[in-house]
LOROTOR-560287 format. One record per residue: y, z, x of N, C-alpha, C, CB in turn; residue number from 1; residue in three letters. Coordinates in nm, 4 decimals, padded with zeros to 6 digits. Atoms other than C-alpha are relative to their C-alpha. Glycine has a CB too. Example, Ala and Ser with C-alpha at 12.3 -4.5 7.8 and 13.67 -1.06 7.14 Angstrom:
LOROTOR-560287
-00.1190:00.0000:00.0890:-00.4500:00.7800:01.2300:00.1200:00.0000:00.0900:00.0027:00.1246:-00.0992:1:ALA .
-00.1190:-00.0060:-00.0820:-00.1060:00.7140:01.3670:00.1090:00.0730:-00.0770:00.0462:-00.1415:00.0414:2:SER .
***
This chain:
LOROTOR-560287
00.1394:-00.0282:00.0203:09.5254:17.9267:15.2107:-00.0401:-00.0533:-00.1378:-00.0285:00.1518:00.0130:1:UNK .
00.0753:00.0607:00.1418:09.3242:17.7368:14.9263:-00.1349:00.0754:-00.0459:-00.0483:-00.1667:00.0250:2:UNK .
00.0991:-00.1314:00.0137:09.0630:17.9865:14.7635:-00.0814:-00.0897:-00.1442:00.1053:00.1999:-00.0440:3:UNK .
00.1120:00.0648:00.1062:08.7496:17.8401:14.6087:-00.0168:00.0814:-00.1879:-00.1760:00.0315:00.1007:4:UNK .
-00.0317:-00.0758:00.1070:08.7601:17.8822:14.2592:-00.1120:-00.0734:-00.1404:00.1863:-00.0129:-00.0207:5:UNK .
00.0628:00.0511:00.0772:08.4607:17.8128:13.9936:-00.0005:00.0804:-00.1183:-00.1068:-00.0295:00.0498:6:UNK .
-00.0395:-00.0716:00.1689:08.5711:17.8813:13.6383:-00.1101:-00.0217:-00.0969:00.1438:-00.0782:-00.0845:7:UNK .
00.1020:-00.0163:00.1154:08.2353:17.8378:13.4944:-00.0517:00.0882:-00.0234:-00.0871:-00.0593:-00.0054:8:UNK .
00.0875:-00.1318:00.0312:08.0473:18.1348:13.5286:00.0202:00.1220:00.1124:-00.1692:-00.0449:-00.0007:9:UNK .
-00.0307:-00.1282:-00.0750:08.0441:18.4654:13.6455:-00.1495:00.0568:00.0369:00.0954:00.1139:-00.0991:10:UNK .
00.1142:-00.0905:-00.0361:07.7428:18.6875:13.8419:-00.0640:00.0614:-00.1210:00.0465:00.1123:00.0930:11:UNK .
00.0923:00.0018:00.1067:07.4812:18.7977:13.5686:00.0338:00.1974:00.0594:-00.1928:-00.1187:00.0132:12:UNK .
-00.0422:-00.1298:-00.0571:07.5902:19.1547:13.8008:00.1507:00.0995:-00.0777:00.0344:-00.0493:00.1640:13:UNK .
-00.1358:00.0168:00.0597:07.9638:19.1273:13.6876:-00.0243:00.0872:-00.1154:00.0486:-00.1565:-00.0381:14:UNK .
-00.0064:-00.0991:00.1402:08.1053:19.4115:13.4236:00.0508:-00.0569:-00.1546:00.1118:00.1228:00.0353:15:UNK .
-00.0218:00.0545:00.1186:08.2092:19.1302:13.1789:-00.1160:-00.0364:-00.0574:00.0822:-00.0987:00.0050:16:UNK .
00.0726:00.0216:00.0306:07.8479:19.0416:13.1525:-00.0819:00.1115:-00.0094:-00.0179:-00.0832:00.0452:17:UNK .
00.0693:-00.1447:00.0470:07.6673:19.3790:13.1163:00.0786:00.0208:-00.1211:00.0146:00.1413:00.1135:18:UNK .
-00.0629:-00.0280:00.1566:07.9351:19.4329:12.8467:-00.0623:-00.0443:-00.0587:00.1194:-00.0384:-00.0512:19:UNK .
00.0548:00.1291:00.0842:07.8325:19.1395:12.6829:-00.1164:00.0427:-00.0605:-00.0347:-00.1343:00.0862:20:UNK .
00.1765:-00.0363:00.0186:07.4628:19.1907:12.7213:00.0237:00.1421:-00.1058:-00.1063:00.0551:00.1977:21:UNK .
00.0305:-00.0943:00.0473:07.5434:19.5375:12.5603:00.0410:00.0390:-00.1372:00.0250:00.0681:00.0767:22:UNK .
-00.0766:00.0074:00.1161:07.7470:19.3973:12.2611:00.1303:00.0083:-00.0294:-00.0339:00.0664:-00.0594:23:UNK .
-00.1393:-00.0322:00.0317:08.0696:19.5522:12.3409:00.0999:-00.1220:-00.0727:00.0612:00.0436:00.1391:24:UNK .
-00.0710:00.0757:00.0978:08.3172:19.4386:12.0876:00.0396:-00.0976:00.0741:00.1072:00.0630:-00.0727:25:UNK .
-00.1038:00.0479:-00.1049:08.5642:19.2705:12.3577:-00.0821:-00.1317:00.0277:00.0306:00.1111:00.1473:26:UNK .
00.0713:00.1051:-00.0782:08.3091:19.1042:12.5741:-00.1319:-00.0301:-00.0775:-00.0305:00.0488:00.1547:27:UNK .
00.1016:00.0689:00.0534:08.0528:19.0201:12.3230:-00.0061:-00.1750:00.0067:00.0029:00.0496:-00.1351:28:UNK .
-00.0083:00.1314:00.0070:08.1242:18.6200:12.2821:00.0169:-00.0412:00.1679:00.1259:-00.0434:-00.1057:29:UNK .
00.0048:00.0448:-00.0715:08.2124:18.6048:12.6430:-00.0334:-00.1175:00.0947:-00.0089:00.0494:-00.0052:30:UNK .
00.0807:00.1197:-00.0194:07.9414:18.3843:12.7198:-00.1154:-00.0532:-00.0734:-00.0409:00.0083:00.1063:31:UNK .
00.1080:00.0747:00.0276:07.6867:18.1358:12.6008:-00.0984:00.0746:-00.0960:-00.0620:-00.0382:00.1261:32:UNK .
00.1085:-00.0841:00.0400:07.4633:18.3222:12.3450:-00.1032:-00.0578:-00.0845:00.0490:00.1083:-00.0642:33:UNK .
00.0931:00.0622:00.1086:07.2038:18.1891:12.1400:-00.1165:00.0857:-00.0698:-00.0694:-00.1176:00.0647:34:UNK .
00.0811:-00.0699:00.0159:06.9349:18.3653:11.9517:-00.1805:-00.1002:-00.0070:00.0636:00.0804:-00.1260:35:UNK .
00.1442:00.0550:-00.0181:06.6833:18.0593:11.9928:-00.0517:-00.0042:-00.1524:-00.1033:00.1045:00.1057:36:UNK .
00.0896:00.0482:00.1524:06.4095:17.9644:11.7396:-00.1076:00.0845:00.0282:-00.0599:-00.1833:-00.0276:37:UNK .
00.0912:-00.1333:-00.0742:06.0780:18.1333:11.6906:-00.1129:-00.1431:-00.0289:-00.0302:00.2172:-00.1060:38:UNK .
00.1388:00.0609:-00.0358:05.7630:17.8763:11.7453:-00.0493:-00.0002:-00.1508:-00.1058:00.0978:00.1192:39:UNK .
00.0889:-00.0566:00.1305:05.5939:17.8701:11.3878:-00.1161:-00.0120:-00.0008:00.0215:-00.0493:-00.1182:40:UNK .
00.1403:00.0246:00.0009:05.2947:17.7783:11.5015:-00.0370:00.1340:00.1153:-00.0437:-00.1809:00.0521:41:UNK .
00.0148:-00.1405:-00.0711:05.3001:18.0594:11.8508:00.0363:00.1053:-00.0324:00.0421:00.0107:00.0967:42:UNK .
-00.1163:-00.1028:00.0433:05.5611:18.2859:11.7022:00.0635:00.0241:00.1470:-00.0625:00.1611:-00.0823:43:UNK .
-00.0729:-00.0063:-00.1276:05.6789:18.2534:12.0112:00.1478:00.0128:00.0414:-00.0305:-00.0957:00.0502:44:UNK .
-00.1707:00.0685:00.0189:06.0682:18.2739:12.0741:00.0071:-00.0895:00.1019:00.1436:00.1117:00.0205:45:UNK .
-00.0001:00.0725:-00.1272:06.1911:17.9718:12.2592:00.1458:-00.0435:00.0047:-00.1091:-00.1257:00.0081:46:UNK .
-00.1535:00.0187:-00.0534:06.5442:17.8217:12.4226:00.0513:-00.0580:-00.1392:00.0262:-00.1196:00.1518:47:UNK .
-00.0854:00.1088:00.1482:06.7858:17.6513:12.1397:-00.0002:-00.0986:00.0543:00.1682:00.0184:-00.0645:48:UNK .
00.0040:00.1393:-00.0586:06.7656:17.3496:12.3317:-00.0926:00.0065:00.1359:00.1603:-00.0542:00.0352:49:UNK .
00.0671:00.0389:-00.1588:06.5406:17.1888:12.6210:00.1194:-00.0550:00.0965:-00.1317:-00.1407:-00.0106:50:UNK .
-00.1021:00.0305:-00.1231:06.8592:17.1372:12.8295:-00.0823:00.0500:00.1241:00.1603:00.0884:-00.0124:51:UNK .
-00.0013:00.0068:-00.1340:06.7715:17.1821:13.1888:00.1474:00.0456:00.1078:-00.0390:-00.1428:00.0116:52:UNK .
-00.1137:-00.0397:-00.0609:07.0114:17.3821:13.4633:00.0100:-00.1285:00.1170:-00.0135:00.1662:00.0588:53:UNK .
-00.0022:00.0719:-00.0864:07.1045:17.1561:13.7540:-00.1080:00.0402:00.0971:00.1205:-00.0070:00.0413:54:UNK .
00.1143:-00.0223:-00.1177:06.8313:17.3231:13.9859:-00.1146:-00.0274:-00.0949:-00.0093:00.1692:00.0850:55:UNK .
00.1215:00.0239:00.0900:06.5618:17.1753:13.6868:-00.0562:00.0610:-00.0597:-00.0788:-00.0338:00.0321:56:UNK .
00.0317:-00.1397:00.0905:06.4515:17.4866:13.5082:00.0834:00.0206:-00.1048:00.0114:00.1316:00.0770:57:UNK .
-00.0442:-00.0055:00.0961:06.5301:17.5696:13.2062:00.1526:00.1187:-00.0096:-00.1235:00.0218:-00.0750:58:UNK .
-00.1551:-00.0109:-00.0173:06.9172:17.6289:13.1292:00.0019:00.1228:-00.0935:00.1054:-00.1449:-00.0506:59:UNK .
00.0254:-00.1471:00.0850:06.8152:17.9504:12.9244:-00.0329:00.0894:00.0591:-00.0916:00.0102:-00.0952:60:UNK .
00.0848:-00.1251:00.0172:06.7242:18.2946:12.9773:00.0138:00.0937:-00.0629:-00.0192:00.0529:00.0804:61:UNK .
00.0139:-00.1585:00.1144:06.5992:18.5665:12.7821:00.0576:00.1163:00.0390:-00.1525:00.0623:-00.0235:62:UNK .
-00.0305:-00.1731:-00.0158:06.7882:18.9003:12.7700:-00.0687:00.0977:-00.1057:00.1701:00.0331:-00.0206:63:UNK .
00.0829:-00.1029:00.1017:06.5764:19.1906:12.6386:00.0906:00.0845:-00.0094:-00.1404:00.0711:00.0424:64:UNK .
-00.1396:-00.0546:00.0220:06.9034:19.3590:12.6350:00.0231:-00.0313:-00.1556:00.1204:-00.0757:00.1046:65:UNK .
-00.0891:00.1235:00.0834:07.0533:19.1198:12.4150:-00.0720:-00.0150:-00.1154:00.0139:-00.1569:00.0745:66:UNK .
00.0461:00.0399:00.0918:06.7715:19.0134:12.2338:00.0429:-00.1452:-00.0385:00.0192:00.0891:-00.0803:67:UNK .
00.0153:00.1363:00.0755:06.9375:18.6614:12.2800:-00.0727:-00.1138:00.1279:00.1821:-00.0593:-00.0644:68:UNK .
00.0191:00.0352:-00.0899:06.8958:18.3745:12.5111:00.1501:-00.0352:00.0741:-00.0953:-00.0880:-00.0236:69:UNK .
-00.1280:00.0372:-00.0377:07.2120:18.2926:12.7342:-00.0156:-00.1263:00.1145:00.0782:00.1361:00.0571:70:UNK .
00.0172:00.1169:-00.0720:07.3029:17.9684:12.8942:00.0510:00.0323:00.1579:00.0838:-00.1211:-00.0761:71:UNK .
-00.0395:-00.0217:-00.0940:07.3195:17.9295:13.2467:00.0039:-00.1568:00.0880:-00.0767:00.1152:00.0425:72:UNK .
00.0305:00.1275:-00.0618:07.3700:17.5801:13.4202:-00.0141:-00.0075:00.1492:00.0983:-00.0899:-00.0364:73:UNK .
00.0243:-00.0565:-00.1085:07.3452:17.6945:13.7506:-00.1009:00.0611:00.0277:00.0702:00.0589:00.0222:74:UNK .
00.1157:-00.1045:-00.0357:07.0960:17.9584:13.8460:00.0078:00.1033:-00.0962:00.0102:00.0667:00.1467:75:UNK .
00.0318:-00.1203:00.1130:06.9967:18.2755:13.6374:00.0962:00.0579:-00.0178:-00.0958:00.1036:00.0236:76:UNK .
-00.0763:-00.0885:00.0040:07.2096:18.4608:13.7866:00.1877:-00.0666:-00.0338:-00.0391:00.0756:00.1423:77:UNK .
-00.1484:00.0705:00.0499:07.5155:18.2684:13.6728:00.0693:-00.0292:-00.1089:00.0107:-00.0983:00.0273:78:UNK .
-00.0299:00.0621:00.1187:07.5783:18.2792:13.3249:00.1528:-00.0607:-00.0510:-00.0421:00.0944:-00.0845:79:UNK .
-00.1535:00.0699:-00.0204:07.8132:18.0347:13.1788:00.0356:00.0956:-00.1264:00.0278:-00.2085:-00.0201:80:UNK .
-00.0941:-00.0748:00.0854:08.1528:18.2041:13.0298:-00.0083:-00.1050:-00.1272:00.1657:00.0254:00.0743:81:UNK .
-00.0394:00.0567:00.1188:08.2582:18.0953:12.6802:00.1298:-00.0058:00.0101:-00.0405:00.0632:-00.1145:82:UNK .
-00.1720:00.0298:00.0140:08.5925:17.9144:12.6747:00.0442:00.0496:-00.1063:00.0513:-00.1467:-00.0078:83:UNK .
-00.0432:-00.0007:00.1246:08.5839:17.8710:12.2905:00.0717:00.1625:-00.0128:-00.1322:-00.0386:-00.1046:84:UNK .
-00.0597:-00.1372:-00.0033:08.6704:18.2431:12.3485:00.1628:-00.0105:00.0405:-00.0867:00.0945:00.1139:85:UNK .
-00.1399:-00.0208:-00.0349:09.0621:18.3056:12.3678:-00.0207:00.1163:00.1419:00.0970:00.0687:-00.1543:86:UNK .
-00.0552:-00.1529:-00.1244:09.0025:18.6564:12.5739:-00.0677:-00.0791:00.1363:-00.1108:00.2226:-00.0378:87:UNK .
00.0755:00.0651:-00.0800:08.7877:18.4556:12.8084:00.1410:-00.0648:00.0634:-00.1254:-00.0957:-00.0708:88:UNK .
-00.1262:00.0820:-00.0879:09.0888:18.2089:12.8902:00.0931:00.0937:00.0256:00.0816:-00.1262:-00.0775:89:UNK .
-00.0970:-00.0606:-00.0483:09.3345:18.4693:12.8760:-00.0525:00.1118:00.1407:00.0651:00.0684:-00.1304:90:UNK .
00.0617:-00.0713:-00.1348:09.1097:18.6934:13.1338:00.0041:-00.1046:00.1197:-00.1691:00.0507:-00.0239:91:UNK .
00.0638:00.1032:-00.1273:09.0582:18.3630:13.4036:00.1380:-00.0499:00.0148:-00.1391:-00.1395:-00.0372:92:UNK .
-00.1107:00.0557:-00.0024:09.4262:18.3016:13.3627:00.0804:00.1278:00.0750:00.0455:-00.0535:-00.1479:93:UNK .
-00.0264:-00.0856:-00.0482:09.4549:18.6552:13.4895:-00.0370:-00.0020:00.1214:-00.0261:00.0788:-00.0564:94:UNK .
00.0836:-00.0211:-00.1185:09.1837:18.5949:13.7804:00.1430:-00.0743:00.0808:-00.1861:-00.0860:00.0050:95:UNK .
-00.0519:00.1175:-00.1075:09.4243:18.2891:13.8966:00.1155:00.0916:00.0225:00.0400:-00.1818:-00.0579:96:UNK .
-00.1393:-00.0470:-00.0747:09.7740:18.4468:13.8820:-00.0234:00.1561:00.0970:00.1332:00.0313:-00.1432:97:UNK .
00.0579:-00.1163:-00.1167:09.6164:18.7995:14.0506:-00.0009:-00.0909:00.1284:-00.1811:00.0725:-00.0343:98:UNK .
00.0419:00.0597:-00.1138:09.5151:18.5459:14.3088:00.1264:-00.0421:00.1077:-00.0827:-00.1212:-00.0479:99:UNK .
-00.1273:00.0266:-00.0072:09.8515:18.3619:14.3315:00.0784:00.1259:00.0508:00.0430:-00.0488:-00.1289:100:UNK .
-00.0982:-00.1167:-00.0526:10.0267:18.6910:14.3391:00.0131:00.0248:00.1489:-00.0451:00.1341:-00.0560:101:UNK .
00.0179:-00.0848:-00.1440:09.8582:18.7844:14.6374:00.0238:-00.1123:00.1016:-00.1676:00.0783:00.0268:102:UNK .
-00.0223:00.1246:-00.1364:09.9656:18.4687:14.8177:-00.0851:-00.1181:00.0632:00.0107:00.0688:00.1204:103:UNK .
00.1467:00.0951:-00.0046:09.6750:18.1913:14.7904:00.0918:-00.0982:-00.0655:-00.1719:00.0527:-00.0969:104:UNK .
-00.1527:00.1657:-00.0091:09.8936:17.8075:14.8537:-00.0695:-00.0529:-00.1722:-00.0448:-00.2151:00.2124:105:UNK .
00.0615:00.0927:00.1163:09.6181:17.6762:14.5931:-00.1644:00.0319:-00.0339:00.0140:-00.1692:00.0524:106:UNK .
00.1280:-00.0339:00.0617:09.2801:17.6407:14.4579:-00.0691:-00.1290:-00.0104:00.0130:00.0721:-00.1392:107:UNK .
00.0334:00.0778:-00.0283:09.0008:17.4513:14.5000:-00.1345:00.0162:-00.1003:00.0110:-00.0113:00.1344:108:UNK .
00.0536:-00.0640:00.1567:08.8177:17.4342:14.1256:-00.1495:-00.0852:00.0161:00.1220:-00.0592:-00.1800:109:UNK .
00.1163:00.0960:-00.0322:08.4659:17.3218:14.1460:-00.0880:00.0317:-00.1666:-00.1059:00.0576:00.1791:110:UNK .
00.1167:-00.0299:00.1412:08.2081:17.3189:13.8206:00.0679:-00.0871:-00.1114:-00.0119:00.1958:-00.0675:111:UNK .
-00.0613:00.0711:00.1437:08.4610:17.1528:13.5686:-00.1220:-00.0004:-00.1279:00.0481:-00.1880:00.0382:112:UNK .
00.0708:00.1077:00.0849:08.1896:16.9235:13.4325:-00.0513:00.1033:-00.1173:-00.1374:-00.0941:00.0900:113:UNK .
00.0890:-00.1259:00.0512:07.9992:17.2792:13.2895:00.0659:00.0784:-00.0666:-00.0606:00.0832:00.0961:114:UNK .
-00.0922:-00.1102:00.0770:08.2948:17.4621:13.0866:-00.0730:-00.0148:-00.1236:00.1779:-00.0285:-00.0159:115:UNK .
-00.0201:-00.0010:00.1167:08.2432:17.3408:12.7644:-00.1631:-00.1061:-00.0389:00.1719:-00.0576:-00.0338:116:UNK .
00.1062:00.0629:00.0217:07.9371:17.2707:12.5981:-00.0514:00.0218:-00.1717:-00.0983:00.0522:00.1129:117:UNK .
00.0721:-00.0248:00.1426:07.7510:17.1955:12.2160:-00.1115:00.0585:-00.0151:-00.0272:-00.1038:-00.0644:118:UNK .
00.1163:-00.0662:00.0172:07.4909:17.4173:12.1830:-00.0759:00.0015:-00.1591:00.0363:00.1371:00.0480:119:UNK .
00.0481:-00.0129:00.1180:07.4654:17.4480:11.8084:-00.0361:-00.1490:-00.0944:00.1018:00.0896:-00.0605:120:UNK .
00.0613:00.1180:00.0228:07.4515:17.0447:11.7752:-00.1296:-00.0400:00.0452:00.0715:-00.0788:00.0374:121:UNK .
00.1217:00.0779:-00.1263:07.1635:17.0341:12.0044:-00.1540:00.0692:-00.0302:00.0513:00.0531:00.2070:122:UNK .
00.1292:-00.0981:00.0664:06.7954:17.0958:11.8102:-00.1030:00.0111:00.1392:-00.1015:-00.0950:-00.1636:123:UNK .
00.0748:00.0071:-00.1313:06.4735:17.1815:12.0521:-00.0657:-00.0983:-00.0330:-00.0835:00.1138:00.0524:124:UNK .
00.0871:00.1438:-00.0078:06.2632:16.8979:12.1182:-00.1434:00.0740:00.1046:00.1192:-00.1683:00.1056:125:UNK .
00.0749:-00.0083:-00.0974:05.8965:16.9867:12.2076:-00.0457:-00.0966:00.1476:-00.0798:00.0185:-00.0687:126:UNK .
***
C-alpha cells in the first residue's frame, strides 16, 4: 500500500496549528508567520509580500488570533509548516515512521516545490 503523503501543510483545523495560532511555546514557529506591514498612507495592515497561492488569491491570511498573517500556498485552510523549524522535521519524521510502522510499502510525496520558502527577502510591491 503507498499512502499519499503532502509534507507541506497541515489543516488550519489541526492541534499543531491552533497551538500555534495561540503562541504555545512548542508550536509557535511551526508555520509561516509574518506580522506584515501597516499601509502609511491607509494604516491599513497588509501581506509581507504580494505572492499569490496556486488557486490566485493571495498566499496570506490574517489571524485575529495571532495578530499575524500566515502563509498558505494552497488554500486558507492549509497553512504551510515551517521546516526551518527542527521540531517541525522531527514531528513529520514521526508522521512517516508511525505510518511505516503500521505497514504502508511507501509513499507518494506530493507539494515538494512549497516546503521552503524566503519570506523575509521578499518586500510588498503595490
Amino acid at each position: 500500500m503507498i499512502l499519499d503523503f503532502v509534507p507541506n501543510h497541515t489543516s488550519n483545523e489541526s492541534i499543531w496549528f491552533q497551538k500555534s495560532e495561540e503562541g504555545d511555546p512548542y508550536y509557535k514557529d511551526f508555520y509561516v508567520w509574518h506580522p506584515g506591514y501597516v499601509n502609511e498612507t491607509t494604516g491599513e495592515r497588509i501581506p509581507p509580500s504580494n505572492w499569490n497561492s496556486l488557486f490566485r488569491f493571495s498566499a496570506w491570511e490574517w489571524s485575529e488570533k495571532r495578530q499575524e498573517f500566515y502563509l498558505h500556498q494552497c488554500i486558507i485552510q492549509q497553512p504551510d509548516l515551517n521546516y526551518r523549524n527542527e521540531n517541525v522535521m522531527r514531528e513529520m519524521k514521526n508522521v512517516l515512521k508511525f505510518w511505516l510502522d503500521k505497514g504502508v510499502d511507501g509513499f507518494r510525496v506530493d507539494a515538494i516545490p512549497y516546503i521552503f520558502e524566503t519570506v523575509n527577502s521578499v518586500s510588498y510591491t503595490h
